[in-house]
C-alpha positions in Angstrom: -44.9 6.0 5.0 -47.1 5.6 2.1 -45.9 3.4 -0.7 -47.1 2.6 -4.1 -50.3 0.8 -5.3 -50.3 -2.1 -7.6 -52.5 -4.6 -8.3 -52.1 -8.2 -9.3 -51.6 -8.3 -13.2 -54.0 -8.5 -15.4 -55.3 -11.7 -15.4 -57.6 -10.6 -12.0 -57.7 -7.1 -12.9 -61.3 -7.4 -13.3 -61.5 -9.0 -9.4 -58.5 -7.0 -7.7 -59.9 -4.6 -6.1 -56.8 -2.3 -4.5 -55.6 -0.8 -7.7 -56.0 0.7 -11.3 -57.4 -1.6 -14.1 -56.0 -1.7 -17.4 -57.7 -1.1 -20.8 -59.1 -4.0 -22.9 -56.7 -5.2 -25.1 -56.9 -5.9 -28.7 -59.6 -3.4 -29.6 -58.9 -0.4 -32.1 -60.1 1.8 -29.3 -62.2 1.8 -26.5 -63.1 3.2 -23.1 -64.2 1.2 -19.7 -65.0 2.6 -16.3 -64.3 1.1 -13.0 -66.0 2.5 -9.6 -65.9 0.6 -6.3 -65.6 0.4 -2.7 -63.3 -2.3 0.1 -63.4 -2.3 3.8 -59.7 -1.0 3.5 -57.4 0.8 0.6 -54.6 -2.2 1.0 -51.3 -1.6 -1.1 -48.4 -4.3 -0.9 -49.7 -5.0 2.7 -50.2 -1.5 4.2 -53.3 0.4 4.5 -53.5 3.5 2.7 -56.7 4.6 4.4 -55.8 4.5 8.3 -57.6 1.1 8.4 -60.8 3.0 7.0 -62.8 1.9 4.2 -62.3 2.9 0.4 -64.4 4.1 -2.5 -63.1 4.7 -5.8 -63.0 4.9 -9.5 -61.3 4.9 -13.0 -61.2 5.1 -17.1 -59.1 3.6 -19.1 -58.7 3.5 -22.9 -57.5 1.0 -25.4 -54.8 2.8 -28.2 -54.2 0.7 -31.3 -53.8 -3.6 -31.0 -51.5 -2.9 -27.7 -51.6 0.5 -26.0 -53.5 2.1 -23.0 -54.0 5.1 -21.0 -56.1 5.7 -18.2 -56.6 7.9 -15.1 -57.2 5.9 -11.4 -58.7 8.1 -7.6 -59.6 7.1 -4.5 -59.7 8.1 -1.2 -57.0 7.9 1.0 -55.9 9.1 4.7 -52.1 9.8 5.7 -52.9 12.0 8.9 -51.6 14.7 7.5 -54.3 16.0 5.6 -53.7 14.4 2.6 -57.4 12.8 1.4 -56.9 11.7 -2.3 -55.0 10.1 -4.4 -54.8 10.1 -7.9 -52.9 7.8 -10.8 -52.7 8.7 -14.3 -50.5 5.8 -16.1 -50.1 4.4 -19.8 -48.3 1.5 -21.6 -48.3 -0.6 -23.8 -49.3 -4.4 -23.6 -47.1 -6.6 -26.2 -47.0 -10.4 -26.3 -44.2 -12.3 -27.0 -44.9 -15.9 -27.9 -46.6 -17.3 -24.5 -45.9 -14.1 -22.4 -48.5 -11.2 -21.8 -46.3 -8.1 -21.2 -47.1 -5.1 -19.5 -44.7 -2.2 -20.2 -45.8 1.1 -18.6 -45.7 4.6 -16.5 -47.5 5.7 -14.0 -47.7 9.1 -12.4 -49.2 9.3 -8.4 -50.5 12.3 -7.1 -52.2 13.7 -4.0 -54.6 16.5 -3.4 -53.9 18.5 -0.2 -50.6 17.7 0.2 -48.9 18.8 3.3 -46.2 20.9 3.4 -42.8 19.7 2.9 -41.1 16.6 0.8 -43.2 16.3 -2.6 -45.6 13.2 -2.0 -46.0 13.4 -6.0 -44.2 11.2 -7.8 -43.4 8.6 -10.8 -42.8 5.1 -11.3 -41.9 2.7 -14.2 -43.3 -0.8 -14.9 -42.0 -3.7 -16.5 -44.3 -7.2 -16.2 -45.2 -10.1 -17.8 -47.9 -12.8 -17.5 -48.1 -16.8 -18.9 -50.2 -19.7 -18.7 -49.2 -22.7 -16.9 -52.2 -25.2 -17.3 -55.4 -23.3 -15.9 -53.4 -21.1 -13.9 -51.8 -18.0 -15.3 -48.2 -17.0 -13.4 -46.6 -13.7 -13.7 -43.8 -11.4 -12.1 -43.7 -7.6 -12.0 -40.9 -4.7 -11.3 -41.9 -1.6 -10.3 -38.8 1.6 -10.3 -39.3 4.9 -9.1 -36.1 7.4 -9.0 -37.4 9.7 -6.5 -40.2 7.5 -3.9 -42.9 9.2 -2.0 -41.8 12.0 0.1 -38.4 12.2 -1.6 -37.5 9.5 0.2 -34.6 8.2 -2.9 -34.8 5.4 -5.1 -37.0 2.8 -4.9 -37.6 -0.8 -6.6 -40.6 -3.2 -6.1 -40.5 -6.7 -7.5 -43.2 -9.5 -7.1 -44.3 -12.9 -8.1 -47.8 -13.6 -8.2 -50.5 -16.1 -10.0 -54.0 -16.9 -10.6 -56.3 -19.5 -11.4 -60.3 -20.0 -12.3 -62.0 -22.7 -10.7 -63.8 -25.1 -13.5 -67.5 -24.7 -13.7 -67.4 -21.9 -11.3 -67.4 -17.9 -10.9 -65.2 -18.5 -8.5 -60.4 -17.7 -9.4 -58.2 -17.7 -6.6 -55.1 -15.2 -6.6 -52.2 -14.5 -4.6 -48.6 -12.6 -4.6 -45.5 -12.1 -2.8 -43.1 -9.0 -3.4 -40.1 -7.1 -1.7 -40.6 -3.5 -1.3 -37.0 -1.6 -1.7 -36.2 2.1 0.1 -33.3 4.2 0.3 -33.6 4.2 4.4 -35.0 1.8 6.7 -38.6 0.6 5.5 -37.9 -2.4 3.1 -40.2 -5.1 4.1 -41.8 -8.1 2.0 -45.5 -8.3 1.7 -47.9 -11.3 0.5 -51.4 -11.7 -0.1 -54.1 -14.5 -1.3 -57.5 -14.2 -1.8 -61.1 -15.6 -3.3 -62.6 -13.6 -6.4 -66.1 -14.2 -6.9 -68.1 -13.2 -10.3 -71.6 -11.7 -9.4 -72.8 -11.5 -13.6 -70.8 -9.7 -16.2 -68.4 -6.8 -15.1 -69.5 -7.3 -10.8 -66.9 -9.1 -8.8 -66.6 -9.0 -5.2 -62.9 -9.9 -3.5 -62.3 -11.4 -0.1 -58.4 -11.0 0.4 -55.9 -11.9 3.9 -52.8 -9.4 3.3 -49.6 -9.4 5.9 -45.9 -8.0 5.7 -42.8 -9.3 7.1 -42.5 -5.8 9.2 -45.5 -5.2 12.0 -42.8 -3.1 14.0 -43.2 -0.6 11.5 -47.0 -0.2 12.9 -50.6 -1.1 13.0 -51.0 0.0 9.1 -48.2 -3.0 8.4 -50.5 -5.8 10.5 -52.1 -9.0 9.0 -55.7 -7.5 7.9 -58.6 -9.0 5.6 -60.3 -6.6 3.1 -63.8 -7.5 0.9 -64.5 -5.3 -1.4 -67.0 -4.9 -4.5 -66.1 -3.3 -7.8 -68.3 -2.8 -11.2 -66.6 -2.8 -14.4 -68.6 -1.3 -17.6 
């Protein structure tokens, strides 16, 4: 079962390497591009790639003090001849005193679609980020009303958190979530990895990702991904 990509909030965006960044905020409007490439295409624990390794890429534009759009693709392998993915989202990023929100909708799509249940589909975001010292915390809750494959509702919630190292290049991330289906494939997933800034706009991430349901299959064990992405 495929399920839906996320990655931590935006305070690692620029490290996270398993999902779409955002656009910059603050700026009147502007554009930045994202291409990249992981050992594996992880998402909330599972791989998205049969355990194969990932390339891909994005734009994403700044609207105004607090919106975004953008457009997300990579490469991805359901053994049914599905190949690629592609997420096409927008928002808008408010701040309410201490708290960063992130308020948004994103639409997933897939080229070569089998026949059969629609693997297309739409999900709504509601997060929200703060600083606690020098570490930033956050939760997110991800809704769709009709999951991949038309499999029902669905509901994704998750705590997660980062924090820089002092005098380093070096921030440390993790998260823990609950992934909701109508049927029998709920399952809670956690990861925690090592961010490491090459120069300006190249990080590399080294990440350990595991669920609470191997029975489900090798695509739900414990796994490590690295992975490179270049931000401009």
């Amino acid at each position: 079962m495929k399920t839906l990509k996320t990655s931590l909030l935006a305070i690692v965006a620029t490290l996270a390497l398993g999902g779409a960044a955002h656009a910059q905020d603050g700026a009147p409007f502007g554009l930045n591009f994202n291409v990249g490439a992981a050992s594996d295409y992880v998402f909330r624990g599972i791989s998205q790639t049969d355990e194969e390794p990932q390339i891909f890429g994005g734009v994403d534009a700044s609207i105004g003090s607090i919106g975004y759009v953008g457009a997300w693709t990579s490469n991805v392998d359901f053994n049914n001849g599905t190949k690629l993915e592609y997420d096409i989202y927008a928002g808008i990023k408010p701040t309410l005193g201490p708290v960063a929100l992130d308020l948004g909708v994103i639409y997933y799509g897939y080229v070569d679609s089998p026949p059969g249940p629609d693997q297309d589909y739409v999900e709504f975001k509601a997060a929200g980020s703060v600083p606690a010292g020098p570490a930033t915390v956050g939760a997110a809750v991800y809704y769709s009303d009709e999951f991949f494959g038309e499999t029902g509702k669905a509901l994704y919630y998750e705590l997660n958190g980062a924090v820089a190292i002092p005098n380093s290049k070096v921030s440390l991330s993790g998260a823990i979530g609950h992934q909701q289906v109508e049927g029998p494939f709920d399952y809670t997933t956690w990861n925690l990895g090592a961010g490491y800034a090459i120069a300006d706009g190249i990080g590399i991430d080294v990440r350990y990702w595991d669920t609470s349901e191997h029975d489900f299959g090798a695509l739900y064990d414990t796994r490590f991904v690295v992975g490179i992405k270049f931000a401009y």
